[in-house]
C-alpha positions as CSV (number, residue, x, y, z in Angstrom):
1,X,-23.0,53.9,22.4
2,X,-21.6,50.5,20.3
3,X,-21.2,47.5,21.8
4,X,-17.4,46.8,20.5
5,X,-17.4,43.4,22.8
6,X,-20.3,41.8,20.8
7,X,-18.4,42.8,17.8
8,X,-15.1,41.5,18.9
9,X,-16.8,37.9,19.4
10,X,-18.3,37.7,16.4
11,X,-15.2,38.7,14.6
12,X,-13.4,36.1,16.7
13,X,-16.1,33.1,16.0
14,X,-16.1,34.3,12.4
15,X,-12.0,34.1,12.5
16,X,-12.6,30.9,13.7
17,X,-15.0,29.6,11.5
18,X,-12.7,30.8,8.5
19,X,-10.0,28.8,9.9
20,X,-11.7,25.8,10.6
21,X,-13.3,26.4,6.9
22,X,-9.5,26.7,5.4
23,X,-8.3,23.7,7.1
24,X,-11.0,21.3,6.4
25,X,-10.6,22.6,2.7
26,X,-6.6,21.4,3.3
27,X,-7.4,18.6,4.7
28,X,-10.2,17.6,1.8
29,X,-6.7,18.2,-0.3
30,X,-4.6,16.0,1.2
31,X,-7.3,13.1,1.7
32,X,-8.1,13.6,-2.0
33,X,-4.1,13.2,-2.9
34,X,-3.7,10.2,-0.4
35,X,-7.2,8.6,-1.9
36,X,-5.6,8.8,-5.2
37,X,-2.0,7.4,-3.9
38,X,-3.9,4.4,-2.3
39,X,-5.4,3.4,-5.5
40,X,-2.2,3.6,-7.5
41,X,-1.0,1.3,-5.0
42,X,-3.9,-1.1,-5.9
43,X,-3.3,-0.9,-9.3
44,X,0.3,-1.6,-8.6
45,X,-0.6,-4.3,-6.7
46,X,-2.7,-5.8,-9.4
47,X,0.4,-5.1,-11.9
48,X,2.6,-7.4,-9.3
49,X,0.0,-10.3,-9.8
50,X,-0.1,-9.7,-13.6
51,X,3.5,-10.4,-13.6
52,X,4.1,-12.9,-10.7
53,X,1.5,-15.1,-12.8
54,X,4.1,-14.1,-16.0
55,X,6.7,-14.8,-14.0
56,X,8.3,-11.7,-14.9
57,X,11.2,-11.0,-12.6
58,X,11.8,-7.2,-14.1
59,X,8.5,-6.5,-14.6
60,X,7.7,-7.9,-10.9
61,X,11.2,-5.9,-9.1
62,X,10.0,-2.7,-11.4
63,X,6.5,-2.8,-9.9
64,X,7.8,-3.3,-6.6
65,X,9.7,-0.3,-6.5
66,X,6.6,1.8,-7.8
67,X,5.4,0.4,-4.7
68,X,7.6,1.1,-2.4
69,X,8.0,4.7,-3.6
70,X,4.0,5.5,-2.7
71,X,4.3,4.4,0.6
72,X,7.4,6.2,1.1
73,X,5.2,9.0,-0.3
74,X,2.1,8.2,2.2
75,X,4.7,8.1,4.7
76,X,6.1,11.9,4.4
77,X,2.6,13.3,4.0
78,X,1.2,11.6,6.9
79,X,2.9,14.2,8.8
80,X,0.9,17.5,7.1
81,X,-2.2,15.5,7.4
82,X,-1.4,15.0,11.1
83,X,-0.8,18.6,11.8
84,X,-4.0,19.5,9.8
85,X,-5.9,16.9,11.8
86,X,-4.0,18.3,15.3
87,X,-5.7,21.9,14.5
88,X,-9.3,21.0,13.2
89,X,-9.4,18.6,16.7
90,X,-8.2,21.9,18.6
91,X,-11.0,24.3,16.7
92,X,-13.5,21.7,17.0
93,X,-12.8,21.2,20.4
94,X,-13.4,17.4,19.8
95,X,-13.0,15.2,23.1
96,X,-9.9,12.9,23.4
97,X,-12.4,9.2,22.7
98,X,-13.5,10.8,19.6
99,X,-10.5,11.9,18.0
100,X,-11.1,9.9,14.7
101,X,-11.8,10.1,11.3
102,X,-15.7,9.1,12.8
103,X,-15.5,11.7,15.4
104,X,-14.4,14.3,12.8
105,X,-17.3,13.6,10.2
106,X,-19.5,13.2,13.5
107,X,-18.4,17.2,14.7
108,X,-17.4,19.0,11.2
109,X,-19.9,21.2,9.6
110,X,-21.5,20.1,6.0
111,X,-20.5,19.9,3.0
112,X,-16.8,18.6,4.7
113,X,-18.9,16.0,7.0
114,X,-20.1,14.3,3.5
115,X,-16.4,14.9,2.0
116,X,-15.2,13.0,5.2
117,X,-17.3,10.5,4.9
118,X,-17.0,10.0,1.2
119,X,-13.3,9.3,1.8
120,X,-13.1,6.9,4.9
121,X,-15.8,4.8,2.5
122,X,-13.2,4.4,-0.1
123,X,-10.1,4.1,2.0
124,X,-12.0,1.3,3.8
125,X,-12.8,-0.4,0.6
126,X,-9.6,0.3,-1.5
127,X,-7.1,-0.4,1.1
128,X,-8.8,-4.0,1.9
129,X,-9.1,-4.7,-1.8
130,X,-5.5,-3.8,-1.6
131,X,-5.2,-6.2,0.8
132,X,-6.4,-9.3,0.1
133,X,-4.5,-8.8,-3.4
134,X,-1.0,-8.2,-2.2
135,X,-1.6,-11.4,0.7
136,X,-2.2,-13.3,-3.0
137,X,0.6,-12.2,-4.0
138,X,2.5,-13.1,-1.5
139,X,1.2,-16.8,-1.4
140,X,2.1,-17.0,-5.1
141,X,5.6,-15.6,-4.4
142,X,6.2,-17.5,-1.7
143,X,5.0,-20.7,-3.4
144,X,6.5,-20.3,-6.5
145,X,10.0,-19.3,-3.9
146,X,9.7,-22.9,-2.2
147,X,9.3,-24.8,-5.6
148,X,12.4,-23.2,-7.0
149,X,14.4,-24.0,-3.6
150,X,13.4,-27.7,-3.9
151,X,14.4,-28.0,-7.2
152,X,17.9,-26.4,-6.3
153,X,18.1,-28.6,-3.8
154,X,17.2,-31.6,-6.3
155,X,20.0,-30.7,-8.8
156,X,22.5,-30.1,-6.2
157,X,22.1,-33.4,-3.8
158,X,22.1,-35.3,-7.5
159,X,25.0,-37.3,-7.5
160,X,27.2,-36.4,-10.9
161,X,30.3,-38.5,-10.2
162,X,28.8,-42.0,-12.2
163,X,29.8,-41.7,-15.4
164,X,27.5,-42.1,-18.6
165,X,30.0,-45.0,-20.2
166,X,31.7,-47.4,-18.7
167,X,35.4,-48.3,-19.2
168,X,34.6,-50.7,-21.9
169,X,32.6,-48.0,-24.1
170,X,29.3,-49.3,-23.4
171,X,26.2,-47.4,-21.8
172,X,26.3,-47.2,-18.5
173,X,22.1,-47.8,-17.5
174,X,23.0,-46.6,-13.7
175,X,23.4,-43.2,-14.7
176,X,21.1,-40.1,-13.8
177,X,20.5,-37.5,-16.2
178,X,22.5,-34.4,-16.3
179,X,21.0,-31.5,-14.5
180,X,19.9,-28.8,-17.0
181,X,19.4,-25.5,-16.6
182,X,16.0,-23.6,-16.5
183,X,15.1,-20.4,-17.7
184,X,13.1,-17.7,-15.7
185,X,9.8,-19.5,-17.1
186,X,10.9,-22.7,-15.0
């Protein structure tokens, strides 16, 4: 007589295990594609301070908008990778306090446990390079934003209405230069 039962389990754990196999592989995928995204947005951070330091307004706005486009990209993503996450944790059976990245690398089988591991070491040290380079930039910006709002504020409070000559013709000594303007250079 066969033991269909034994059978039945083991077709059931190896269901399991080809699931769990399928969506770590997915999930590899999508930490690959994010890993890549996040070091664009380095690079496009590093592009911003190239041209803050120019003081390249187009280059600067252009760059931006790269920006903002790969986080809006992270952004829709997230959700998949969420989802993937949601089902591993389920098949894993991995407790609520360990329901990390850690916790996943901690419970999923090899060679995804190194793959894990591999990406929340360059996540940690891409996004803080990231960082510290766009808090530059934003010092720099901001800076460089104050200095051209005190120099507006200079040429508008200047007082225009003394005139260069006086009646008589002659140079009038009293008087304060024009304001000129300045190009995007300063």
């Amino acid at each position: 007589m066969v033991n269909y039962s034994m059978h039945n389990e083991s077709t059931t754990i190896d269901q399991k295990q080809f699931k769990l196999e399928n969506l770590l592989d997915d999930l590899c995928a999508l930490l690959d594609d994010e890993l890549e995204r996040q070091e664009n947005i380095h690079q496009v951070a590093l592009s911003q301070k190239e041209a803050a330091l120019a003081r390249d307004s187009a280059s600067l706005e252009a760059r931006t908008r790269a920006m903002q486009l790969l986080v809006l990209e992270t952004l829709e993503v997230e959700k998949q990778r969420i989802n993937l996450v949601t089902d591993v944790v389920k098949i894993l059976e991995i407790p609520s306090t360990m329901q990390s990245l850690t916790g996943l690398i901690e419970l999923a089988p090899q060679p995804w446990s190194r793959r894990l591991a591999y990406f929340q070491k360059r996540f940690n040290e891409v996004i803080l390079e990231t960082r510290s380079i766009i808090r530059d930039n934003n010092k720099f910006i901001s800076l460089n934003l104050r200095q051209i709002d005190q120099v507006l504020n200079v040429l508008t409070k200047q007082n225009n209405t003394e005139q260069a000559y006086s009646a008589t013709g002659t140079v009038n000594y009293k008087h304060k230069s024009n304001p000129f303007l300045m190009d995007q250079r300063g």
